[in-house]
FITORZA-982076 format. One record per residue: x, y, z of N, C-alpha, C in turn. Coordinates in steps of 0.05 Angstrom, whole numbers, plus 5000, padded with zeros to 4 digits. Atoms other than C-alpha are relative to their C-alpha. Layout:
REM FITORZA-982076
[[X; Y; Z]; [X; Y; Z]; [X; Y; Z]]
...
//
This chain:
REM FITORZA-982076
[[4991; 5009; 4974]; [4504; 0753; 6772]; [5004; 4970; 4999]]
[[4997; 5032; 5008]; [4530; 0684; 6778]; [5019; 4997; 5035]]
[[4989; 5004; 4974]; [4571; 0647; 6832]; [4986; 4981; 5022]]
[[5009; 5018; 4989]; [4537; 0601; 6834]; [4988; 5002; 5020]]
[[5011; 4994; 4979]; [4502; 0637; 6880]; [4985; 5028; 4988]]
[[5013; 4976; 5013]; [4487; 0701; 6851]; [4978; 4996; 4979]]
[[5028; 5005; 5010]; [4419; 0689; 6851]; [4998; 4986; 4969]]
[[5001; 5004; 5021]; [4417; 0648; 6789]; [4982; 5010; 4989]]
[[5009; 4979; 5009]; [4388; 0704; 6768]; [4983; 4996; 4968]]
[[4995; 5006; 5024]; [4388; 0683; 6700]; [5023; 4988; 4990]]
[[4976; 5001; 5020]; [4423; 0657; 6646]; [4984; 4991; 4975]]
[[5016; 5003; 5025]; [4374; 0655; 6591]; [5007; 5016; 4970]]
[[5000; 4993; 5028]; [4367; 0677; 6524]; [4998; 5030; 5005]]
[[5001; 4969; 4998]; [4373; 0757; 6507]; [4982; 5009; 5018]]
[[5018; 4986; 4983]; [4314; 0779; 6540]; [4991; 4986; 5027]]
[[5007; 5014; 4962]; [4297; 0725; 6603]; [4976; 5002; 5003]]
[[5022; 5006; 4997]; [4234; 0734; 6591]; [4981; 4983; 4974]]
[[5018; 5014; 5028]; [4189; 0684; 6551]; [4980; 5001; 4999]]
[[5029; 5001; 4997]; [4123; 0696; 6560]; [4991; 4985; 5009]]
[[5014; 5017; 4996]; [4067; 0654; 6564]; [5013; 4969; 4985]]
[[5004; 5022; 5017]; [4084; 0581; 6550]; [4993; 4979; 5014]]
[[5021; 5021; 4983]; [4048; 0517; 6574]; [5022; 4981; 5003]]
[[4987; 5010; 4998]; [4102; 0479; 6610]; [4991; 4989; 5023]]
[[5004; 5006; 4968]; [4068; 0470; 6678]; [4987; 4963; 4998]]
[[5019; 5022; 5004]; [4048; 0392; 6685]; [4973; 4990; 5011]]
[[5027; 5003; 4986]; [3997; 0399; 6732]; [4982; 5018; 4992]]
[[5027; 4987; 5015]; [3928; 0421; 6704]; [4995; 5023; 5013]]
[[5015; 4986; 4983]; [3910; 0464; 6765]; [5014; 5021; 5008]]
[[4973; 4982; 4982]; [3976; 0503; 6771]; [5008; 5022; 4979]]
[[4978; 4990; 5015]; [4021; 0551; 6739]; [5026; 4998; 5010]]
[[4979; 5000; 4988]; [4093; 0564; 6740]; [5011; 5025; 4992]]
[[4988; 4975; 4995]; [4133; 0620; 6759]; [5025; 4998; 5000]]
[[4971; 4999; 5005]; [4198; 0634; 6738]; [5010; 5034; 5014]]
[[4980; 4978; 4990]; [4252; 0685; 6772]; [5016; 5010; 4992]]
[[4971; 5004; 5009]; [4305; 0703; 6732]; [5007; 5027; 5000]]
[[4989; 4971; 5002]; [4364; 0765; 6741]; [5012; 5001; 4985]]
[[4986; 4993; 5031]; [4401; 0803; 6685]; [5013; 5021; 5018]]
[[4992; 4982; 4986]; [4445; 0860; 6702]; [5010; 5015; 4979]]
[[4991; 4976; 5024]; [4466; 0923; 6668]; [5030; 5006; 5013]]
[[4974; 4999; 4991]; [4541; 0929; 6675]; [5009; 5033; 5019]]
[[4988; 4973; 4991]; [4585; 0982; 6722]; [5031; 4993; 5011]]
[[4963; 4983; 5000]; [4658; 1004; 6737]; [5004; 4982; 5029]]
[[4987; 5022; 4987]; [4673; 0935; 6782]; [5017; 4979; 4985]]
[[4986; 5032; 5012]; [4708; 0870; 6771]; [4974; 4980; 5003]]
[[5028; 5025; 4990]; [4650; 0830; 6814]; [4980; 5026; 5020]]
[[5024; 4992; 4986]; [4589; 0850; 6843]; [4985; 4978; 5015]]
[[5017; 5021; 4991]; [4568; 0798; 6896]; [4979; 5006; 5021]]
[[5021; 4994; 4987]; [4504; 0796; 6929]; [4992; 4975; 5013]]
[[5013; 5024; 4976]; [4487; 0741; 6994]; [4970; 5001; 4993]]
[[5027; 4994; 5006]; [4418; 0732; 6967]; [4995; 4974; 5021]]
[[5008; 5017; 4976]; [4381; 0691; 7029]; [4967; 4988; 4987]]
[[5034; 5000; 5008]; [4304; 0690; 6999]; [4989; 5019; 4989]]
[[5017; 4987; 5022]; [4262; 0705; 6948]; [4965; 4996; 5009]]
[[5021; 4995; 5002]; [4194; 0723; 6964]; [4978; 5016; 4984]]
[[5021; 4985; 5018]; [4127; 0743; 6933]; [4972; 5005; 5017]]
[[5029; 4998; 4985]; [4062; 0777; 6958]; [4981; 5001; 4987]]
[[5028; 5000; 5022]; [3991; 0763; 6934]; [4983; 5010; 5011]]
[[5014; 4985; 4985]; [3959; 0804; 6972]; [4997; 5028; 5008]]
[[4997; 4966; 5009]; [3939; 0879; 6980]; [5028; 5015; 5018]]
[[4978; 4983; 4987]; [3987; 0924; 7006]; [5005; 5004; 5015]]
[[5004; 4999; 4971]; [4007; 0921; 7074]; [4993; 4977; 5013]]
[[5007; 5028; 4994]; [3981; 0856; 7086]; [5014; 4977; 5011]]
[[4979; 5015; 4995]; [4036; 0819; 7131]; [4990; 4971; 4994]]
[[4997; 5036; 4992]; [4010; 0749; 7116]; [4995; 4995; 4961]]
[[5005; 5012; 5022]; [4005; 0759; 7041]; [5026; 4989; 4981]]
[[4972; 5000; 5014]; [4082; 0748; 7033]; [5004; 4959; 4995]]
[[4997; 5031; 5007]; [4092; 0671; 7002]; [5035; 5000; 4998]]
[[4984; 5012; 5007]; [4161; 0641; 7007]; [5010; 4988; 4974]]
[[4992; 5007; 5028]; [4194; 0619; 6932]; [5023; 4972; 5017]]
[[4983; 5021; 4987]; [4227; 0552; 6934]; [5033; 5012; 4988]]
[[4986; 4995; 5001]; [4300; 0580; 6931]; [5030; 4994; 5014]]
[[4976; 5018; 4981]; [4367; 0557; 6958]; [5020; 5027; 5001]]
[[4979; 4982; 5006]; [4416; 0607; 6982]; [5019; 5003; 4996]]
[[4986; 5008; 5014]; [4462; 0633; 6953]; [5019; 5026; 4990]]
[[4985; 4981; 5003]; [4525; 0682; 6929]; [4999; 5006; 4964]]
[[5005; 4990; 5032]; [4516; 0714; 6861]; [5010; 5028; 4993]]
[[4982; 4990; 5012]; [4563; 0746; 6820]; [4983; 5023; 4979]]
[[5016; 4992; 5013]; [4510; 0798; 6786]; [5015; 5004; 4975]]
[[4990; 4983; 5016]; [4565; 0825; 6734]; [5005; 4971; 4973]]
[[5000; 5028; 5008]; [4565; 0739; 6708]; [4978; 5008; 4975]]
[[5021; 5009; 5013]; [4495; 0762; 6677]; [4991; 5038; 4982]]
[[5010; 4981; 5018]; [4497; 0816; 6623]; [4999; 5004; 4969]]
[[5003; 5002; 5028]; [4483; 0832; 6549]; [4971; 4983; 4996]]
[[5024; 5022; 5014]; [4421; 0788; 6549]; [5003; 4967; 5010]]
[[5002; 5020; 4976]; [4448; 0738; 6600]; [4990; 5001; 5023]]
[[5012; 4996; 4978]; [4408; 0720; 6660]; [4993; 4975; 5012]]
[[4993; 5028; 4983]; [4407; 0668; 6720]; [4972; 5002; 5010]]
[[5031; 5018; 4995]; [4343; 0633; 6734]; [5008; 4992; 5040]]
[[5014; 5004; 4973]; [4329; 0639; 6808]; [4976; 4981; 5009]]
[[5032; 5009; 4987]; [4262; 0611; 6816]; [4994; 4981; 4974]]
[[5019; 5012; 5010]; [4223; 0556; 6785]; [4975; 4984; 5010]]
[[5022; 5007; 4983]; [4153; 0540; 6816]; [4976; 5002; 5002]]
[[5026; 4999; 5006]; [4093; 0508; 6804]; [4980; 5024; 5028]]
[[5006; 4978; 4986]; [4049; 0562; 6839]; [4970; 4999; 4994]]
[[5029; 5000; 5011]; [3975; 0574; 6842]; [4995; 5026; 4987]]
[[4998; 4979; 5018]; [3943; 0620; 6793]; [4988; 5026; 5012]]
[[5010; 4979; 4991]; [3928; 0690; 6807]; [5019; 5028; 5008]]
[[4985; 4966; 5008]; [3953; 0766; 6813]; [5023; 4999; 5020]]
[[4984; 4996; 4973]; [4019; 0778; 6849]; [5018; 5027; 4993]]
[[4994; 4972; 4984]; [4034; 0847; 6888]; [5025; 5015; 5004]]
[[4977; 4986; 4991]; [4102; 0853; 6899]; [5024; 4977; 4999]]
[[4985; 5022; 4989]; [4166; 0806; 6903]; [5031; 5023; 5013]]
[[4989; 4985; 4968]; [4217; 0819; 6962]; [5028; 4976; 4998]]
[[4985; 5009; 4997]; [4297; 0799; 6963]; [5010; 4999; 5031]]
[[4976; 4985; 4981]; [4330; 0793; 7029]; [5020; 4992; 4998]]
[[4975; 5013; 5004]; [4395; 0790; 7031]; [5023; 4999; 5025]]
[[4975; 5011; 4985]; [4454; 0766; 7074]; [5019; 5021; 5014]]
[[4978; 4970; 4995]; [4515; 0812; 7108]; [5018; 4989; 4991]]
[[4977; 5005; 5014]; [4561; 0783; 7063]; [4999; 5001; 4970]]
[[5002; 4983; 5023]; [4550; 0820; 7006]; [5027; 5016; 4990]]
[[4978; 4990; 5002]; [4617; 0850; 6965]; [5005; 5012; 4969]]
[[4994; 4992; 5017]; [4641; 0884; 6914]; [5033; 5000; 4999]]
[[4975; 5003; 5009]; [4717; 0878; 6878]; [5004; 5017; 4979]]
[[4996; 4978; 5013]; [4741; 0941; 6853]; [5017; 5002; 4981]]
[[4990; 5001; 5019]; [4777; 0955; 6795]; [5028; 4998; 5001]]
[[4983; 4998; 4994]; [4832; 0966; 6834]; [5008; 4966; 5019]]
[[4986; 5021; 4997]; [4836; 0895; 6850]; [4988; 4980; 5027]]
[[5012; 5006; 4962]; [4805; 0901; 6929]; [4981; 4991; 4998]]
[[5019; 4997; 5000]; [4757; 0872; 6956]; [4984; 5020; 5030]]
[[5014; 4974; 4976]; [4703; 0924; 6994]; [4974; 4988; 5010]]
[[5030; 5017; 4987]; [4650; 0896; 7040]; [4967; 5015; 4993]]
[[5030; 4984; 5000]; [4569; 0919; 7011]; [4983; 5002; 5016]]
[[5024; 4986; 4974]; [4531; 0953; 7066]; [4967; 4995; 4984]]
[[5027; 4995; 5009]; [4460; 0934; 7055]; [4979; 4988; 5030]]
[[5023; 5002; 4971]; [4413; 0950; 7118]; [4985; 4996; 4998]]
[[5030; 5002; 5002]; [4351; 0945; 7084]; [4999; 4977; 4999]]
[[5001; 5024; 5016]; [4364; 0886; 7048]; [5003; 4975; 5020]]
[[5002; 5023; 4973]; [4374; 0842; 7109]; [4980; 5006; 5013]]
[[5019; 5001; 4980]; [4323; 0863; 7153]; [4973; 5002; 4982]]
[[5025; 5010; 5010]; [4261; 0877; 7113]; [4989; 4997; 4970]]
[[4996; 5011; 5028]; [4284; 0862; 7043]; [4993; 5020; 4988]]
[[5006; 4980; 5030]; [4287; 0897; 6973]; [4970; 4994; 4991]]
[[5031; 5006; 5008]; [4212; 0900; 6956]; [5000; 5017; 4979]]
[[5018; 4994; 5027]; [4183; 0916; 6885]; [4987; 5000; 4991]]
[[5022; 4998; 5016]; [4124; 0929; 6853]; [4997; 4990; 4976]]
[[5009; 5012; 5025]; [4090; 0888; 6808]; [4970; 5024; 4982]]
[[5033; 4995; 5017]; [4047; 0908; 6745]; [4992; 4989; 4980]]
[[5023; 5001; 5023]; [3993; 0882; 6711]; [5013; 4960; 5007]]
[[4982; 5036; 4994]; [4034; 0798; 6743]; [4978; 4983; 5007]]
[[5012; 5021; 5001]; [3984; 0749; 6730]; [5004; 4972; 4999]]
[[5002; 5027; 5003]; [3995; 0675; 6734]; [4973; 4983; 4985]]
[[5033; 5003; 5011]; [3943; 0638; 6689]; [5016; 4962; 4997]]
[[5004; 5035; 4997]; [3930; 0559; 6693]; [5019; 4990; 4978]]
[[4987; 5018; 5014]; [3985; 0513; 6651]; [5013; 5021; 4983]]
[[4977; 4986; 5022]; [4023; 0576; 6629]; [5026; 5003; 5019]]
[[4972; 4995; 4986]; [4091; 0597; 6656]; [5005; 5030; 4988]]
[[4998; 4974; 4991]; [4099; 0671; 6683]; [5038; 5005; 5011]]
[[4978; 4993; 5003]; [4174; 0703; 6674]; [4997; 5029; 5019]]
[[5001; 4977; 4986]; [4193; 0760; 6724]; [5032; 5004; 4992]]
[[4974; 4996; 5002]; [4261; 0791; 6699]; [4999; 5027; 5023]]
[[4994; 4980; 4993]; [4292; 0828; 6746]; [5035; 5016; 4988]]
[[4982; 4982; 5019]; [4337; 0883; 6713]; [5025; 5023; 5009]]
[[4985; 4983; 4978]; [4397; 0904; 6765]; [5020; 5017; 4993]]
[[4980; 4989; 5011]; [4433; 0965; 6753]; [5023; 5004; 5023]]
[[4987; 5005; 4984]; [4497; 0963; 6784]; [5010; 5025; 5007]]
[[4994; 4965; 4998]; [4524; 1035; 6763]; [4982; 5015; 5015]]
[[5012; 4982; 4972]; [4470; 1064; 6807]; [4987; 4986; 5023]]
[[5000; 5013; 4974]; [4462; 1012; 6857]; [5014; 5002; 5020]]
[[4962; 5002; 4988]; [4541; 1010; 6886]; [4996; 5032; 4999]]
[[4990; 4968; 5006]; [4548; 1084; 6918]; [5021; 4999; 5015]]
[[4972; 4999; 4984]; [4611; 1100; 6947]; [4991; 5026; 5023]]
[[5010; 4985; 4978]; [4603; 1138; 7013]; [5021; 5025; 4991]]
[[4982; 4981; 5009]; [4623; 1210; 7008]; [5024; 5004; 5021]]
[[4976; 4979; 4992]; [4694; 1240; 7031]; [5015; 4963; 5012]]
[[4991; 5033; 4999]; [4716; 1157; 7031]; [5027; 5009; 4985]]
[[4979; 4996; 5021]; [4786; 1157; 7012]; [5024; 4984; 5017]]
[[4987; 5027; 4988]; [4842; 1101; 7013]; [5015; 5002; 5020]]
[[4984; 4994; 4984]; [4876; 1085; 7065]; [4971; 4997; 5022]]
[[5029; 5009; 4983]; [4798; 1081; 7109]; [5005; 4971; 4994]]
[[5017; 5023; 4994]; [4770; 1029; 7129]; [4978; 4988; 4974]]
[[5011; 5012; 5023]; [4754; 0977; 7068]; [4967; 4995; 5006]]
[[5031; 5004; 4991]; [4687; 0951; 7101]; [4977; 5029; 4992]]
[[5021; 4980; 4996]; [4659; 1029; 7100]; [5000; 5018; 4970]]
[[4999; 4988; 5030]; [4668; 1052; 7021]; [4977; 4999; 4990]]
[[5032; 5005; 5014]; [4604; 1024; 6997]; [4974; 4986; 5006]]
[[5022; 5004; 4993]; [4531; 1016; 7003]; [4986; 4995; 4990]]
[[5016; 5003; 5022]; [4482; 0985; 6963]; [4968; 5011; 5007]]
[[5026; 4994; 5003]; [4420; 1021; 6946]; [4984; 4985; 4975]]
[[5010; 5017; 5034]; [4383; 0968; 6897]; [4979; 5020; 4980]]
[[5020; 4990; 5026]; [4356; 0997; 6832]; [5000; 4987; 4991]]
[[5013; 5024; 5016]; [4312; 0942; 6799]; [4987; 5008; 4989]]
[[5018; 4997; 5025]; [4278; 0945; 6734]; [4983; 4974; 5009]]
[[5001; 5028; 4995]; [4227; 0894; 6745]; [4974; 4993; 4970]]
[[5020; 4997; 5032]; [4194; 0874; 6666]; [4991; 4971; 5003]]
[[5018; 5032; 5007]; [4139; 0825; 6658]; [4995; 4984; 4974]]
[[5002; 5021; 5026]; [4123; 0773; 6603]; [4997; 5013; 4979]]
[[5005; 4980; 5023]; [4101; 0824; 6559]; [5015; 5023; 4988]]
[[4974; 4975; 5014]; [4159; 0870; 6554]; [5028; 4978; 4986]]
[[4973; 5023; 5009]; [4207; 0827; 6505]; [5009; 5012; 4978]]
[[4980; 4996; 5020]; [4235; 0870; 6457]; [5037; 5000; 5005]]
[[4973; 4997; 4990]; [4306; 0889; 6457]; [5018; 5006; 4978]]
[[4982; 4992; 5009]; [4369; 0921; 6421]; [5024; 4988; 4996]]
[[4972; 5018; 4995]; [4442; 0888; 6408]; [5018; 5022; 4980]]
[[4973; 4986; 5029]; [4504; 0925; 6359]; [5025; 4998; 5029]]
[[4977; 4990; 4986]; [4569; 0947; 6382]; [5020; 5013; 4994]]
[[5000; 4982; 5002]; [4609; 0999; 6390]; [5029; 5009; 5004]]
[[4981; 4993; 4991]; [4677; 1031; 6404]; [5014; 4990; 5017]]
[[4999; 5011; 4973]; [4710; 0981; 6453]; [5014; 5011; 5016]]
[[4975; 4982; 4982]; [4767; 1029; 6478]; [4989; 5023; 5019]]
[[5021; 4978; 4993]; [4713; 1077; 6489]; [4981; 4992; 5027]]
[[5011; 5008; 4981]; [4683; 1040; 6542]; [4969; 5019; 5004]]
[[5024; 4974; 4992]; [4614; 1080; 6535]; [4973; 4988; 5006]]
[[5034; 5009; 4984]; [4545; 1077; 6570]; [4982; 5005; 4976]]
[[5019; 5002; 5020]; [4497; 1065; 6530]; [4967; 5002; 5008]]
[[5030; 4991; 4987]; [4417; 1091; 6542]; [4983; 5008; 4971]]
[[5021; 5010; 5037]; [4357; 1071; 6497]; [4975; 5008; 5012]]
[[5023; 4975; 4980]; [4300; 1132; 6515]; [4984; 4990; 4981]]
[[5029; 5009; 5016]; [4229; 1110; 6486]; [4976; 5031; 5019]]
[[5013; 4982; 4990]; [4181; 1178; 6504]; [4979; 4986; 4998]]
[[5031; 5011; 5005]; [4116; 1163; 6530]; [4988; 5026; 5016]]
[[5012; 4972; 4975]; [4065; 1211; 6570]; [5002; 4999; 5019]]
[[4984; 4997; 4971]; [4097; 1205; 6630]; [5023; 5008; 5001]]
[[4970; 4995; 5012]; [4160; 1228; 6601]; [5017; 4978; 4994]]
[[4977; 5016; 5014]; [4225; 1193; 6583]; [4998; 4974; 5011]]
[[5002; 5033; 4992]; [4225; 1116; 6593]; [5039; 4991; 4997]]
[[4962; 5002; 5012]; [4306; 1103; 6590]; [5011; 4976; 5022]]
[[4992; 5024; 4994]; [4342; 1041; 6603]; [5029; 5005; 4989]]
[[4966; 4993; 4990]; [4425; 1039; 6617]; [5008; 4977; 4989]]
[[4987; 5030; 4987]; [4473; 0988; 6601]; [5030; 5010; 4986]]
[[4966; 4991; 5006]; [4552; 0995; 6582]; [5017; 4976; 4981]]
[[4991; 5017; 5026]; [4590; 0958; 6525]; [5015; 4983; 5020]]
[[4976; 5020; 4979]; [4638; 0893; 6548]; [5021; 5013; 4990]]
[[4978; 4992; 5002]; [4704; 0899; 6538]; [5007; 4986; 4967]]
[[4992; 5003; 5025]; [4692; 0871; 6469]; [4990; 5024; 4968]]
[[5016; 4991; 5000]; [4645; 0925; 6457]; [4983; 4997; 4985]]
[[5022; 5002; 4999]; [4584; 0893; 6451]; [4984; 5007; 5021]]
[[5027; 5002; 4975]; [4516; 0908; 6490]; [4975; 4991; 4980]]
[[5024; 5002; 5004]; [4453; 0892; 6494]; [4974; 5002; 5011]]
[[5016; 4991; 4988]; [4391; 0911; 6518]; [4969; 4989; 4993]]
[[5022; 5019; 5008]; [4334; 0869; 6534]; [4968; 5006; 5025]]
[[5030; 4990; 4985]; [4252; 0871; 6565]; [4999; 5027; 4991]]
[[5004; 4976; 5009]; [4245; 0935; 6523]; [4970; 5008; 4993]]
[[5030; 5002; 5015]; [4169; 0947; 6510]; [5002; 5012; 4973]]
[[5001; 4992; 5031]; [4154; 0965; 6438]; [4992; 5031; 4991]]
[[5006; 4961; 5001]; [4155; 1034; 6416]; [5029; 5003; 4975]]
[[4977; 4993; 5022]; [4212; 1076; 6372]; [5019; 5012; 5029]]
[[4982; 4991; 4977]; [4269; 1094; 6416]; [5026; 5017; 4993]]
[[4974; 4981; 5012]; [4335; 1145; 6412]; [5010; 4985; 5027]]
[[4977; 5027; 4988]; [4391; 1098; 6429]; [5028; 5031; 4997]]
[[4970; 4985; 5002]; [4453; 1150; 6459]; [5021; 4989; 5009]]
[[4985; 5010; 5001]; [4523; 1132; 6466]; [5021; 5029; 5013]]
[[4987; 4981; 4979]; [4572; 1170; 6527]; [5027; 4984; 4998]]
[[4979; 5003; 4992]; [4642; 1152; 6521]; [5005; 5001; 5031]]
[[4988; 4994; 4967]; [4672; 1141; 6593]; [5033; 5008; 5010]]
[[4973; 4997; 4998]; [4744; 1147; 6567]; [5005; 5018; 4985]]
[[4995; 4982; 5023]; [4786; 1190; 6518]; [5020; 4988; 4991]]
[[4984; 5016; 5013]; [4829; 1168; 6468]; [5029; 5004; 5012]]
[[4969; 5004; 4998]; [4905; 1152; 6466]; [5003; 5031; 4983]]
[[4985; 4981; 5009]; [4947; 1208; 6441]; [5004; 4995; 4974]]
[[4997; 5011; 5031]; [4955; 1211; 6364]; [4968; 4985; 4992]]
[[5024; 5012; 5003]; [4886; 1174; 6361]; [4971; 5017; 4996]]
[[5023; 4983; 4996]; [4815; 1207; 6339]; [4991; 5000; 5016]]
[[5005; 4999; 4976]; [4780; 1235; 6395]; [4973; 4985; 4997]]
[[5026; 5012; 4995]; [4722; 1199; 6423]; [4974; 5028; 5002]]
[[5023; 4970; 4994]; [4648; 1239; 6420]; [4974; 4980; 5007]]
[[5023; 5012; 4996]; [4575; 1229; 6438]; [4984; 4997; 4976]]
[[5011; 5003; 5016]; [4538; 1201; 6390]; [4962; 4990; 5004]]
[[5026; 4997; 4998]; [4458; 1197; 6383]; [4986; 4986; 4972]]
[[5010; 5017; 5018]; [4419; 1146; 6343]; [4970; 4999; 5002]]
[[5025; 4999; 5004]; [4349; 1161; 6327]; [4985; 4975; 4980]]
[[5024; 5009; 5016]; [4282; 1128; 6302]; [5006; 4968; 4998]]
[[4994; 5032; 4990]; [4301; 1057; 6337]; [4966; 4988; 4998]]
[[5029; 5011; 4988]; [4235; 1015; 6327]; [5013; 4967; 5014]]
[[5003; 5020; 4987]; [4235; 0966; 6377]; [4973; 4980; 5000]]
[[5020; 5022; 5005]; [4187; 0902; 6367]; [4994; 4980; 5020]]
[[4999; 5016; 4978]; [4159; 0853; 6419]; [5011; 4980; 4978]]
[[4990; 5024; 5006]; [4197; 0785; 6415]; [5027; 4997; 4978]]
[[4978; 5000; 5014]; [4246; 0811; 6367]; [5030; 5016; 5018]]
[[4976; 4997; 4988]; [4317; 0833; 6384]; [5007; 5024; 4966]]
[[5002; 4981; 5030]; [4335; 0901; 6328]; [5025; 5001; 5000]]
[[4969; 4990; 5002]; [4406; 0898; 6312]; [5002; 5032; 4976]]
[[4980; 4971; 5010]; [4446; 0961; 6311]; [5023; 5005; 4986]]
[[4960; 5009; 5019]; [4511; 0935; 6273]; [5011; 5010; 5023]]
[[4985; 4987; 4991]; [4571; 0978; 6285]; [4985; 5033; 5005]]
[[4998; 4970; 4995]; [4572; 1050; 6315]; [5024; 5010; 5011]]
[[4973; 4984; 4998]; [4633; 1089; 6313]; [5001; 5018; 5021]]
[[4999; 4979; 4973]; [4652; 1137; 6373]; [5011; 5026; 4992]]
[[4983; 4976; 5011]; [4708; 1173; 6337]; [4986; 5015; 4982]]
//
């Protein structure tokens, strides 16, 4: 997201999250960093009126445990911040200790620009009135370190198009944003990169099994086709590959392809080279 508004979300290094590092100047403090990344979808722009960024340190339910983030508002282009790019929202010394939840609200001038060129106004009721809220786990702040919160916006299942919508309606009433946020803490920093078929335009999903079942993270090649996929926790993962198109005529056909026995590493990045579609 970008736009100089779109939430400077990020724009960091592959993953946006750095862990622990002692950058805070004041002895008695920490600092808290904000930053967004986004997993690409079937737009031009994805803008989001982001108004305030809040955080709660307090138990659940607790209307007075919500703290304000020093933040300036702002229009952000989420689709600005992908592959392992991400816009830095927040930076702020902060006092140390556990935090509960952090909470977007956002603006009614929210939009999306469709492929087809338009732009379509983003319905988001929650998100103005009592904000996108998220669950934190295990978000500690600790004295003279600096605490990374990536948030991880998918856009392909955020942006739904209302059903039996069809052109010629009313632009304002096509779409609605339901936010789906990954939200990975200091400690999830692995991550994936290669690339792939670019004609093929294909989604790309990197499953790590744990005992809760499948752990799976989305993201879609550019148009050069590269991706990349970052805040991965460490484990072995099956990295698959979905075409979204089909070839030209005379051209091998496109297929799904499936890439096993991915080890993913904290702090490292595992390149995948090339992967063929045809």
């Amino acid at each position: 997201m970008k736009y100089r508004g779109l939430l400077p979300f990020a724009c960091a290094a592959l993953l946006g999250l750095a862990g622990c590092s002692k950058t805070s100047e004041n002895a008695d403090t920490a600092k808290l960093e904000v930053r967004l990344t986004d997993a690409p979808g079937d737009f031009q722009s994805v803008v989001l009126d982001v108004r305030q960024v809040e955080v709660h340190l307090k138990d659940e339910g607790d209307p007075d445990g919500w703290k304000t983030l020093g933040f300036s508002p702002q229009a952000i282009n989420v689709l600005d911040y992908v592959n392992g790019r991400s816009a830095l929202l927040v930076s702020d010394d902060f006092a140390p200790g556990d935090l509960k939840e952090i909470r977007l609200i956002l603006g009614p001038n929210s939009y999306v620009v469709g492929r087809d060129g338009q732009q379509y106004d983003l319905k988001t009721p929650s998100g103005q009135t009592s904000g996108v809220k998220l669950k934190l786990e295990k978000a500690t702040l600790k004295t003279r370190e600096t605490f990374q919160l990536l948030l991880d916006f998918d856009v392909a299942k955020s942006v739904v198009e209302r059903g039996g919508w069809k052109p010629g309606n009313d632009k304002k009433e096509r779409y609605l944003l339901k936010p789906v946020i990954r939200v990975i803490a200091q400690d999830l920093r692995g991550g994936i990169s290669g690339t792939v078929t670019a004609a093929a335009r294909p989604q790309i999903l990197a499953i790590r099994s744990t005992i809760l079942g499948p752990d799976t993270v989305s993201t879609s090649a550019d148009i050069s086709g590269a991706y990349q996929i970052g805040g991965l926790p460490a484990g072995t993962y099956r990295v698959e590959y979905f075409p979204s198109t089909t070839a030209l005529t005379g051209q091998p056909a496109y297929r799904n392809v499936v890439r096993t026995g991915i080890t993913v590493v904290n702090d490292q990045v595992t390149l995948l080279g090339t992967t063929s579609l045809n």
